[in-house]
Backbone as a printed PyTorch tensor [residue, N CA C, xyz], in Angstrom:
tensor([[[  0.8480,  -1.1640,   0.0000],
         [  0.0000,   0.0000,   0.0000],
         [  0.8950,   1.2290,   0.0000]],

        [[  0.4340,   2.1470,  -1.1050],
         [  1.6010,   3.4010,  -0.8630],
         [  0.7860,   4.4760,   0.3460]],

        [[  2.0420,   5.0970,   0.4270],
         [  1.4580,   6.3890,   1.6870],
         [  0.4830,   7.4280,   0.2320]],

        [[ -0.1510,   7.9870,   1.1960],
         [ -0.9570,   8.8440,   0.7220],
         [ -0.3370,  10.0430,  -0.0680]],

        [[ -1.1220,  11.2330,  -0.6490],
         [ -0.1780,  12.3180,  -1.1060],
         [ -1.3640,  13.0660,  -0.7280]],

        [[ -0.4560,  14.5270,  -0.4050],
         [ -1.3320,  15.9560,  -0.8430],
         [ -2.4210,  16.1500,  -1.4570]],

        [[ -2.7190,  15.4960,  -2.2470],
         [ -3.3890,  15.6460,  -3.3640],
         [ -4.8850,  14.4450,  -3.4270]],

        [[ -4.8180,  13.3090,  -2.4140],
         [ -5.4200,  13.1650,  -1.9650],
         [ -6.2250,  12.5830,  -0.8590]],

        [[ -5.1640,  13.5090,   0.1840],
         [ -5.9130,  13.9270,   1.8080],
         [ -7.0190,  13.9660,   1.9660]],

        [[ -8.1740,  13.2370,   2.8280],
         [ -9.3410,  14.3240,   3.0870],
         [ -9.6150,  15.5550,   3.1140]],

        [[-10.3050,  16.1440,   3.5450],
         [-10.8700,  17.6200,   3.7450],
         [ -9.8180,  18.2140,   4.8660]],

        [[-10.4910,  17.4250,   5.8840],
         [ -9.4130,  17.8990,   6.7270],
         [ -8.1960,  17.7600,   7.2820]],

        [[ -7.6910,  16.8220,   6.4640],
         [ -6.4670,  16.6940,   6.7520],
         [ -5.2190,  17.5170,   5.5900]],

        [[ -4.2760,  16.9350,   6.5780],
         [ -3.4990,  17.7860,   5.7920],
         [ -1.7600,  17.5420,   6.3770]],

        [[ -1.7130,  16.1550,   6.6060],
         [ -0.1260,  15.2330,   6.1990],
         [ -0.3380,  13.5580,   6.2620]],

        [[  1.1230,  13.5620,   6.0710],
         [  0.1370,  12.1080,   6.2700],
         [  1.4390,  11.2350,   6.8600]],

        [[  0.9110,  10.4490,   7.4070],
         [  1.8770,   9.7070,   8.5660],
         [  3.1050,   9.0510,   8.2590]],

        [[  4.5680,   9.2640,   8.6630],
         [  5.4530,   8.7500,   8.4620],
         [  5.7650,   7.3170,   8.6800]],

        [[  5.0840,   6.9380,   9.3250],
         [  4.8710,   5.2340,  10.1190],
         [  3.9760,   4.5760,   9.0440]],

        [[  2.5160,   5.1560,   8.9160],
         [  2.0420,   3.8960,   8.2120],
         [  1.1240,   4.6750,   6.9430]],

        [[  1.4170,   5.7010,   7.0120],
         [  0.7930,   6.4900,   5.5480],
         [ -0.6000,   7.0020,   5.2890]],

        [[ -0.8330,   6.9550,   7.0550],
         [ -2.6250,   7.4180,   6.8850],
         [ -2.5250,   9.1490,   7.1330]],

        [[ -4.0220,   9.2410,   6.4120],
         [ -3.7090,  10.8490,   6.4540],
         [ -4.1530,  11.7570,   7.4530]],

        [[ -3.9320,  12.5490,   8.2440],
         [ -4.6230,  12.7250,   9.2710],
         [ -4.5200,  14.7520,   9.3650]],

        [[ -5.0830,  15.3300,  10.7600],
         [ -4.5380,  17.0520,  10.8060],
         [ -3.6680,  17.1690,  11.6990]],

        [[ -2.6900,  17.6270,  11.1540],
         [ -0.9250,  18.6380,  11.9530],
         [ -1.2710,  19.8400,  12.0590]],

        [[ -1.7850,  20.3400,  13.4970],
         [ -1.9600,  21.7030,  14.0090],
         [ -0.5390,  22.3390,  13.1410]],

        [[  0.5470,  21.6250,  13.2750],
         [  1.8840,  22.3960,  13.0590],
         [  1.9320,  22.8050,  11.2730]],

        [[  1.6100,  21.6400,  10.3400],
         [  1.5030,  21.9620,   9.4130],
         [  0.5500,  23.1290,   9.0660]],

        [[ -0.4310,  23.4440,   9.6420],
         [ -1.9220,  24.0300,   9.5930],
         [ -1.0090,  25.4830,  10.3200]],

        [[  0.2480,  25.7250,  10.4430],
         [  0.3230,  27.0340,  11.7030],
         [ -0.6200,  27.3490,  12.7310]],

        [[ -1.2130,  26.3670,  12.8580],
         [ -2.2120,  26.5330,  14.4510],
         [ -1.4330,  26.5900,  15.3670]],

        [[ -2.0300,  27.0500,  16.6600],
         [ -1.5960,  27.7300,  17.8110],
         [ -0.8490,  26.4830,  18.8130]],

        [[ -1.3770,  25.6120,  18.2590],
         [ -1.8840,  24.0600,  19.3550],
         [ -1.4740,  22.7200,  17.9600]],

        [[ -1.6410,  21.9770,  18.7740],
         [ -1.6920,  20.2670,  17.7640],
         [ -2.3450,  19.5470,  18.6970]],

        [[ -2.8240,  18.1320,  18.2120],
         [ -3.3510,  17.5630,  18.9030],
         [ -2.3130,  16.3850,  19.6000]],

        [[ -1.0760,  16.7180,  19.5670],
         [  0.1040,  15.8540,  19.8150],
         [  0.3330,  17.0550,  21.4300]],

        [[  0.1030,  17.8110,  21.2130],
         [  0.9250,  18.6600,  22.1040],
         [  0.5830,  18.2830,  23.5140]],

        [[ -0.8590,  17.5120,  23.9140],
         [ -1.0360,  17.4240,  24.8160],
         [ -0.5530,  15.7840,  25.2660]],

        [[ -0.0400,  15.1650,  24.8070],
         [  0.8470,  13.7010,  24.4820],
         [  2.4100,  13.9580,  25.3710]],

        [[  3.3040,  13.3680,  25.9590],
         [  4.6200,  13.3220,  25.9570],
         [  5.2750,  13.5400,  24.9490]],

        [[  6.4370,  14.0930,  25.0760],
         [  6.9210,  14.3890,  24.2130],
         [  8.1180,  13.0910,  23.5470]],

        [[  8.3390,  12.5690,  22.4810],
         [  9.0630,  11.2940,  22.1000],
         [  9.9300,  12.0330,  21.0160]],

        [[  9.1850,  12.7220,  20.0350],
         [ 10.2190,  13.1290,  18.8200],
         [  9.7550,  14.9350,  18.6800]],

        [[ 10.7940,  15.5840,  17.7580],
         [ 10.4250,  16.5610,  17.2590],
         [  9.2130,  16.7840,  16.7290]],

        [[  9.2170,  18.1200,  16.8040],
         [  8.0460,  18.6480,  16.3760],
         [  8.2700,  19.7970,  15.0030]],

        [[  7.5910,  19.3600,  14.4480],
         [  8.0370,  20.2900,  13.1980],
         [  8.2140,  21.4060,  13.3580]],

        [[  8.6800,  22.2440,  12.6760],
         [  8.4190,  23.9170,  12.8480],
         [  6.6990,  24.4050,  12.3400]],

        [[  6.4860,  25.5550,  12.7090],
         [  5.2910,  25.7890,  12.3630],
         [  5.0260,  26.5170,  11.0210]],

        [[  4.3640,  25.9020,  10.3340],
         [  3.8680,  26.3440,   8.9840],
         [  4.5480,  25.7230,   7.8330]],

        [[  5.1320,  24.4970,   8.3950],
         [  5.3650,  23.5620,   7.5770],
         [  4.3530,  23.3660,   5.9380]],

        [[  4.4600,  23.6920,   4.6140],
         [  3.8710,  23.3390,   3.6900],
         [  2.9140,  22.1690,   3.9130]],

        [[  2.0850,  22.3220,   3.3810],
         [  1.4170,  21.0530,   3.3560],
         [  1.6390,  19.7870,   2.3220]],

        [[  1.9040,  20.5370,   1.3860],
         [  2.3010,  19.9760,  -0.3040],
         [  3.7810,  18.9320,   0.1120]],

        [[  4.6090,  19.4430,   1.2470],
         [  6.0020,  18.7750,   1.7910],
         [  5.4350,  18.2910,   3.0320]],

        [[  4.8960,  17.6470,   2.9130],
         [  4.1910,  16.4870,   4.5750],
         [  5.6730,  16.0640,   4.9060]],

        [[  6.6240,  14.9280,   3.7430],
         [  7.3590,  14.4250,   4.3240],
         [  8.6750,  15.3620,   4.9320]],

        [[  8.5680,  16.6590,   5.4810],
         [  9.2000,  16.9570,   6.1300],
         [  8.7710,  17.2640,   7.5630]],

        [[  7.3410,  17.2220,   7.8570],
         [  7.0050,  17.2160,   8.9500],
         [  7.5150,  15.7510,   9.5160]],

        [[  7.4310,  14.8740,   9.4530],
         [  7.2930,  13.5020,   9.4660],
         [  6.2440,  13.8990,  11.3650]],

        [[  5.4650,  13.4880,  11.3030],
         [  4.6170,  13.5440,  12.1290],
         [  4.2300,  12.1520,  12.2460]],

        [[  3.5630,  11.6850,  13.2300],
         [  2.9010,  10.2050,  13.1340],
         [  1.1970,  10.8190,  13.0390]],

        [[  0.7720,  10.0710,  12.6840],
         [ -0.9060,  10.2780,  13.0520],
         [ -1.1820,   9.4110,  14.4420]],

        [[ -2.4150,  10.0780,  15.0280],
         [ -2.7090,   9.8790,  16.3860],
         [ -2.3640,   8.2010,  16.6280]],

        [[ -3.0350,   7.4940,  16.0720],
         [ -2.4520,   6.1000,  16.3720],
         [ -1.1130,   5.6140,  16.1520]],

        [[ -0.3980,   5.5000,  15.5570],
         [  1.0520,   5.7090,  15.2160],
         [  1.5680,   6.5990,  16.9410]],

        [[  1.2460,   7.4640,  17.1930],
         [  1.9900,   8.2500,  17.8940],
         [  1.5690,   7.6180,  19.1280]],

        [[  0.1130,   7.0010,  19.3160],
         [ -0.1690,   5.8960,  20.5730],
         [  0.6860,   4.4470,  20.5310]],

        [[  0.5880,   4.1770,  19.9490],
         [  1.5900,   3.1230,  19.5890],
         [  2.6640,   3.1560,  19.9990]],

        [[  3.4280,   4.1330,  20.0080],
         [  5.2060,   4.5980,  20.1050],
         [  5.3380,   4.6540,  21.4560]],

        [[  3.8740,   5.4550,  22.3070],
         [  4.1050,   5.9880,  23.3170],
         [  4.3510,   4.7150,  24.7130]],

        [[  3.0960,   3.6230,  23.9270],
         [  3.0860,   2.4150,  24.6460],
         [  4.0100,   1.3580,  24.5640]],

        [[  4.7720,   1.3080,  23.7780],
         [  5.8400,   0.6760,  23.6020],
         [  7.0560,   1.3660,  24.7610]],

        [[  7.4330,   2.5970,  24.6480],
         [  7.8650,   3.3720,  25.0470],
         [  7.7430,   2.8670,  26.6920]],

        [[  6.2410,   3.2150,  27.0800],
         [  5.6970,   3.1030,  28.3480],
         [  6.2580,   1.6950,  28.9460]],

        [[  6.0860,   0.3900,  28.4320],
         [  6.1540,  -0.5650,  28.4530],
         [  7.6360,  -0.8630,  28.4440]],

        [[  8.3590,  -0.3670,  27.7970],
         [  9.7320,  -1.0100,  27.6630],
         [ 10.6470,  -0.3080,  29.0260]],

        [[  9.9320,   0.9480,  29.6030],
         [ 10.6190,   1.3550,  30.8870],
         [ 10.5680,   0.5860,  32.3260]],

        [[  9.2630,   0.1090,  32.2820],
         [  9.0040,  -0.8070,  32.8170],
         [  9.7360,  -2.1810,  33.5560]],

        [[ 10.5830,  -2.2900,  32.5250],
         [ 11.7510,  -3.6910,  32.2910],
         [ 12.1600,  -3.7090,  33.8420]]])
């Protein structure tokens, strides 16, 4: 399955996931104030704000599941 493109995102989205290619919304790409990552731990960078949309793969963002995923692994492997 290829990752998605720009071109065809939903409505509201607007990148699309570096992990598994679904398309989802990046407050950061969007220059919003907020993301919906922001309220998450922090694991990786965060793009700069106003990232193109047309260049997703430089945000590399995960989409919300992708980024749950990481976190629980994460969670889990401290654990040890």
């Amino acid at each position: 399955m290829s990752a998605a493109t720009s071109k065809n995102l939903p409505a509201d989205s607007n990148s699309v996931c570096a992990a598994c290619g679904a398309a989802f919304r990046c407050g950061m790409v969007s220059a919003d104030a907020t993301c919906w990552c922001f309220d998450l731990p922090h694991v990786m960078a965060v793009p700069a704000a106003g990232v193109e949309a047309e260049n997703t793969d430089s945000a590399s963002c995960l989409c919300p599941a992708c980024l749950h995923q990481k976190l629980e692994k994460i969670h889990h492997g401290n654990q040890s």
